[in-house]
N, C-alpha and C positions, 0 to 999 in steps of 0.2 A: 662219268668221266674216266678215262683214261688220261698215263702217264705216255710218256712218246715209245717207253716197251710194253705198251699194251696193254698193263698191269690195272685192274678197275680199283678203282677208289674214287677221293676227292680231291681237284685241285683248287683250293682255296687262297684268300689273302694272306700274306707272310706277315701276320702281328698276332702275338702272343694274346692279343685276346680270345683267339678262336682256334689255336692251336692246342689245344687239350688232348690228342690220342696221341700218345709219348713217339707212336712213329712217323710221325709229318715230320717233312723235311723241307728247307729249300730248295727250289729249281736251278739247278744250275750255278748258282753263286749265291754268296748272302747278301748281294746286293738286287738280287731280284727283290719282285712284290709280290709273290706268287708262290705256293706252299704245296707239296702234294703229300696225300694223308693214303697209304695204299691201304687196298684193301679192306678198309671201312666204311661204314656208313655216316653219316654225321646229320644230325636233325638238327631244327632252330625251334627254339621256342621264344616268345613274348613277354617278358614279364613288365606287366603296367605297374605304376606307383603316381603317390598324387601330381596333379599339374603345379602344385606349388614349390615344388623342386626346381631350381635352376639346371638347367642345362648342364650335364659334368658334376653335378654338388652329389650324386648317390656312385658311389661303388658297386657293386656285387661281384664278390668272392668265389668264388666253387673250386670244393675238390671232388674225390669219389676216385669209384675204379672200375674198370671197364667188365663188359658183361662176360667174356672170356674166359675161360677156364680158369688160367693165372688167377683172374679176378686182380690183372694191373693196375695200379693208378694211374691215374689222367695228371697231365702236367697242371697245375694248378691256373685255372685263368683269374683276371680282374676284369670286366666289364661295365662301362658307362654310357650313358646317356649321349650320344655319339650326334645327334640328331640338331642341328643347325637352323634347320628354319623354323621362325617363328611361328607360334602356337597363336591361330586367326583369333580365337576364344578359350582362354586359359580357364577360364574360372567356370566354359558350360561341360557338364558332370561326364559327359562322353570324352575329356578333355585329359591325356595322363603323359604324364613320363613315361619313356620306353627303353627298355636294355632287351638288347637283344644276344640269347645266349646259344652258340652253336656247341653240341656235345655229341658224340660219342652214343650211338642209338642203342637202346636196352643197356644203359650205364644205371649205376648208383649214386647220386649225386649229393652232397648237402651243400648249402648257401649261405651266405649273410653280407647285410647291409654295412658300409661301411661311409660316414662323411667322409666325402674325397682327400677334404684339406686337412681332418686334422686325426681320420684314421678310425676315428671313433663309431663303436659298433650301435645302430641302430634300427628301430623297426617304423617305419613308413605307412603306419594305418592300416594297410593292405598294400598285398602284393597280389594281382589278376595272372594267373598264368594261363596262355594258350598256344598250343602250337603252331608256327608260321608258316611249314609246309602241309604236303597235302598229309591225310590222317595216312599214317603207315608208310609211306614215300618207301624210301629202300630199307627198310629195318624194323625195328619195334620200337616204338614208343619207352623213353626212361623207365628203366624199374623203379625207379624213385626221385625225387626232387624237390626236399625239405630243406624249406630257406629257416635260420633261427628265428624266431618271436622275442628273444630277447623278455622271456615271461618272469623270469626271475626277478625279486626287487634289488638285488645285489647290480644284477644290470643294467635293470632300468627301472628307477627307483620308483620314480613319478608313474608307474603305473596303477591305475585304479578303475576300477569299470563299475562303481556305483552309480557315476555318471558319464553315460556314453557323450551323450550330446558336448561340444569344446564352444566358449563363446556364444549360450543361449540368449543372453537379453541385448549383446551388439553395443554395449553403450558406447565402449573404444572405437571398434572396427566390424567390418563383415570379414574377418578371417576364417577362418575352415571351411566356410558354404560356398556352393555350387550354385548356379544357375539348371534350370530344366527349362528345354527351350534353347532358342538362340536371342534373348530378349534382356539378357543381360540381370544383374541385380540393383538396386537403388537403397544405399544404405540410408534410410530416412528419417528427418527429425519426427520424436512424437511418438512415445511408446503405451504399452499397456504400463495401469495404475501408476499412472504419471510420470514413467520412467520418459526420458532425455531421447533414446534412439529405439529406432526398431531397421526391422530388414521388409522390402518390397519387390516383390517381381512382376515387372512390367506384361501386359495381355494385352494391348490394344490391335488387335483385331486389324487394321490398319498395316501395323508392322509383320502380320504373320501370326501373332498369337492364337489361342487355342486350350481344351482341357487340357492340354498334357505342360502347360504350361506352369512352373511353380519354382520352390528353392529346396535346396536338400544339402545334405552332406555326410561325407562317408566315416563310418564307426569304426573302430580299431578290432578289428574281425577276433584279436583275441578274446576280447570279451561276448562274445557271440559264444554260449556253453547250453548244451545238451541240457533241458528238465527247467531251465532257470525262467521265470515270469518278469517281463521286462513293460515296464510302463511308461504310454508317453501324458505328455501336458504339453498343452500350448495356447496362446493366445492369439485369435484369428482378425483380422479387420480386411474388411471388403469393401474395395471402391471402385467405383467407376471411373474407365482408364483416362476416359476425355474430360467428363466434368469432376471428379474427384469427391463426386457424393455419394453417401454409402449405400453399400447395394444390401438388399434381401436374398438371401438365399432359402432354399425349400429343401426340409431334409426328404421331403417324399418323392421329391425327384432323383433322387438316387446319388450314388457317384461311380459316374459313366462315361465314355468318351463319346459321346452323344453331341454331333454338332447341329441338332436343332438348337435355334435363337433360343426358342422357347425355354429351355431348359435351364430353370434357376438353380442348379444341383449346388449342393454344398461342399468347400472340398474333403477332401480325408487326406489322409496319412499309409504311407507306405514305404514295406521294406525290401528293397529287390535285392536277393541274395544268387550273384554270379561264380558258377564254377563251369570253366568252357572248357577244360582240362575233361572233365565227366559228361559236359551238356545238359548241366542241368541249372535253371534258373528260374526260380520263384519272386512272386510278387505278396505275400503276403500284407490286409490290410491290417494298421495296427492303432490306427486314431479316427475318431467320425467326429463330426459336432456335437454339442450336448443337444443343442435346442435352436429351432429357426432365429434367423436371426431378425426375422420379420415377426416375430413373436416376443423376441427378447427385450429390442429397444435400446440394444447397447452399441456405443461404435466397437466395442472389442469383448470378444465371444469364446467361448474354451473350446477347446477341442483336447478327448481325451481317451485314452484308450490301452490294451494290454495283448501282450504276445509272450506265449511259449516257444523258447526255440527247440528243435527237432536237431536229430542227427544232418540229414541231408543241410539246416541252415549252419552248423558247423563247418562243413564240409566245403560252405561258399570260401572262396578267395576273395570276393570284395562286399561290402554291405552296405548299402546306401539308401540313407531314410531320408524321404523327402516329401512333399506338402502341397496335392495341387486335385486340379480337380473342379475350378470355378468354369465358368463360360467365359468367352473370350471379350475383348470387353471388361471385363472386372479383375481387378488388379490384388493380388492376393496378399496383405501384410501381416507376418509371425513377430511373433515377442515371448520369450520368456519358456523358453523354446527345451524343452525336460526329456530326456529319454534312459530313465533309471531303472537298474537291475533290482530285484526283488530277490530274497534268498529266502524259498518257502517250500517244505517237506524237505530237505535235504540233508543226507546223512552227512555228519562231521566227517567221514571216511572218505565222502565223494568232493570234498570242496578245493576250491581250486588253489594248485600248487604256487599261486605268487600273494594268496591272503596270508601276512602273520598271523603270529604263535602266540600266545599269551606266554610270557619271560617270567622266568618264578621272580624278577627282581620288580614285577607289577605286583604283587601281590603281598599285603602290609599284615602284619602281625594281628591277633585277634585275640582276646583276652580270652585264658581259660575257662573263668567263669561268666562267659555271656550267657542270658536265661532264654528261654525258651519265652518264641513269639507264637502269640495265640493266631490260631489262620483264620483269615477274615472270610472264609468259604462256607456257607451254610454245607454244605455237602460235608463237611469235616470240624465240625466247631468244638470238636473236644479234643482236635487236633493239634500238634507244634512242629514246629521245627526248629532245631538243634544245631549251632554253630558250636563245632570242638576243636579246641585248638589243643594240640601237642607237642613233644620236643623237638619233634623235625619238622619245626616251622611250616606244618602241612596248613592244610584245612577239609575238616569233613564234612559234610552236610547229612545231616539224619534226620529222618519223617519219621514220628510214631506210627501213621497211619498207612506207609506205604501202596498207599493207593495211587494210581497212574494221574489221577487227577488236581495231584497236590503241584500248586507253583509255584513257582520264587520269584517274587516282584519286590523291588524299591517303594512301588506305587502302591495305594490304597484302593483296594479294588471297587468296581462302580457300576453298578449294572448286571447283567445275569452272568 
């Protein structure tokens, strides 16, 4: 585009949401609707957040400064969820909030979430970024575009990634799950080991159903870390969409998108980890069945399984684990539903900056003359170890046998 002196740039809308390159100007009066930005380039990018956000209830902030020699700032914008018409299927997982951010091409940029109403800084599960024009359009792609995580617990206190999964056994609500499919969810009476509720996603075959038909829901990406072994559990029930009696599955049939009848496939478990910023998107599988369920004899079956995350699953913008996998026709119901991080080989040096500290004000006096406990280790039986306490309320622990094999348990040891 062109200004009316021929001057190339962008002429855009006159609202400070998109006016970020310090020299846009109005056209012609301030009472136009119409903005021209000379001489630059301006890209749009996408940023998705969950569908359970109300229209307007997310913020996003950005500053930064422009790719230019100066290395100027950008006028600082606020941008929201702008978007009016209602969401056909809020709850199926292809389903997001959207702000859409126009900046300043090969800029620097940093972000953060903010409640509309009451200011307050927050992080949103995931944030999907992708760019909405074409790749390269007239400029270069952001030099940067780090929204905050809010990783701190000082920020955000309630953070913990022991437990990815929010709302596993449903007894309240179906809150934080997605539908996969367009088939909707069925919060259902009648859970595993006699629990009150469980969650169901409809397959009848009839409505469109299919394998790729299941429930899922998206993990707070911060806790997705490089080395870490993350494990799932779940409770599986299989039934027949029409008559509601339970079905058999075959784990030898695989799990396939295999639309023969025939196919009693069992479902599994999966993590789709999306970065369309980079294009790259993984499916890793992270849960199977233990055991047919035509073997088993049970109405409710485990499903269980383990994943290492990798650099590139870091690197995703959204992560969404979800559950499916049956034939069409059989209606998939979870309960009790686990997706917990494991901390295993990992140096104290490497662990992540929002776990607490041990406070010397945990740590209770210990009597000088505690005696040496015999170690319950055949490998070391003539061995101790030595609690010492001194004047500065330390603590040291000392092995006679300094050998790499010496432990320190609470517990009484049992087995090899």
């Amino acid at each position: 585009f062109s200004s009316d002196g021929g001057t190339p740039g962008f002429i855009i809308s006159n609202t400070n949401a998109i006016k970020a390159h310090p020299d846009c100007y109005a056209l012609d009066n301030a009472e136009t609707c119409a903005a021209f930005c000379p001489n630059t380039c301006l890209r749009s990018m996408t940023v998705s957040v969950p569908s359970y956000y109300e229209r307007g209830a997310l913020t996003l902030e950005v500053t930064g400064a422009l790719a230019d020699t100066d290395g100027r700032a950008i006028t600082p914008i606020r941008v929201k969820d702008f978007q009016t018409k209602h969401i056909k299927l809020p709850r199926k997982e292809s389903s997001h909030g959207r702000l859409f951010v126009t900046l300043p091409a090969g800029g620097h940029y940093t972000a953060r979430f903010l409640l509309t109403e009451s200011g307050t800084p927050v992080w949103p599960l995931y944030a999907n970024l992708q760019y909405e024009d074409t790749e390269g359009n007239c400029g270069p792609d952001f030099g940067s575009f780090a929204i905050d995580e809010l990783e701190s617990s000082h920020q955000q206190p309630q953070l913990q990634c022991d437990q990815l999964v929010q709302n596993g056994d449903f007894e309240t609500s179906d809150d934080f799950w997605w539908h996969v499919g367009n088939l909707g969810l069925v919060h259902a009476d009648g859970g595993a080991n006699g629990s009150m509720k469980s969650l169901m996603a409809p397959n009848a075959i009839a409505n469109g159903g299919g394998q790729w038909v299941g429930v899922g829901q998206y993990l707070d990406t911060r806790c997705i870390e490089e080395g870490y072994t993350y494990t799932l559990s779940a409770k599986i029930k299989l039934t027949n969409s029409v008559t509601n009696a339970l079905v058999q599955c075959n784990l030898n049939d695989g799990y396939s998108s295999s639309s023969d009848p025939n196919n009693n496939s069992c479902p599994g478990a999966t993590l789709r980890f999306v970065n369309n910023v980079d294009g790259v998107t993984s499916w890793p599988n992270v849960g199977t069945m233990q055991v047919d369920t035509s073997s088993s004899g049970e109405e409710w079956n485990t499903m269980e399984g383990t994943f290492v995350a990798t650099a590139e699953n870091v690197a995703a913008h959204a992560a969404f684990l979800y559950v499916s996998g049956s034939p069409a026709d059989v209606d998939i119901t979870v309960d009790d539903v686990s997706f917990t991080r494991v901390v295993t080989n990992t140096d104290i040096s490497d662990a992540p900056s929002f776990v607490p500290s041990l406070t010397p004000s945990a740590i209770t006096d210990v009597p000088s003359d505690m005696p040496s406990i015999n170690s319950p280790f055949d490998a070391s039986n003539t061995e101790s170890i030595q609690f010492l306490g001194n004047d500065d309320d330390s603590i040291r622990l000392v092995t006679n046998s300094g050998k790499d094999s010496t432990v320190l348990t609470k517990m009484a040891h049992i087995g090899d």
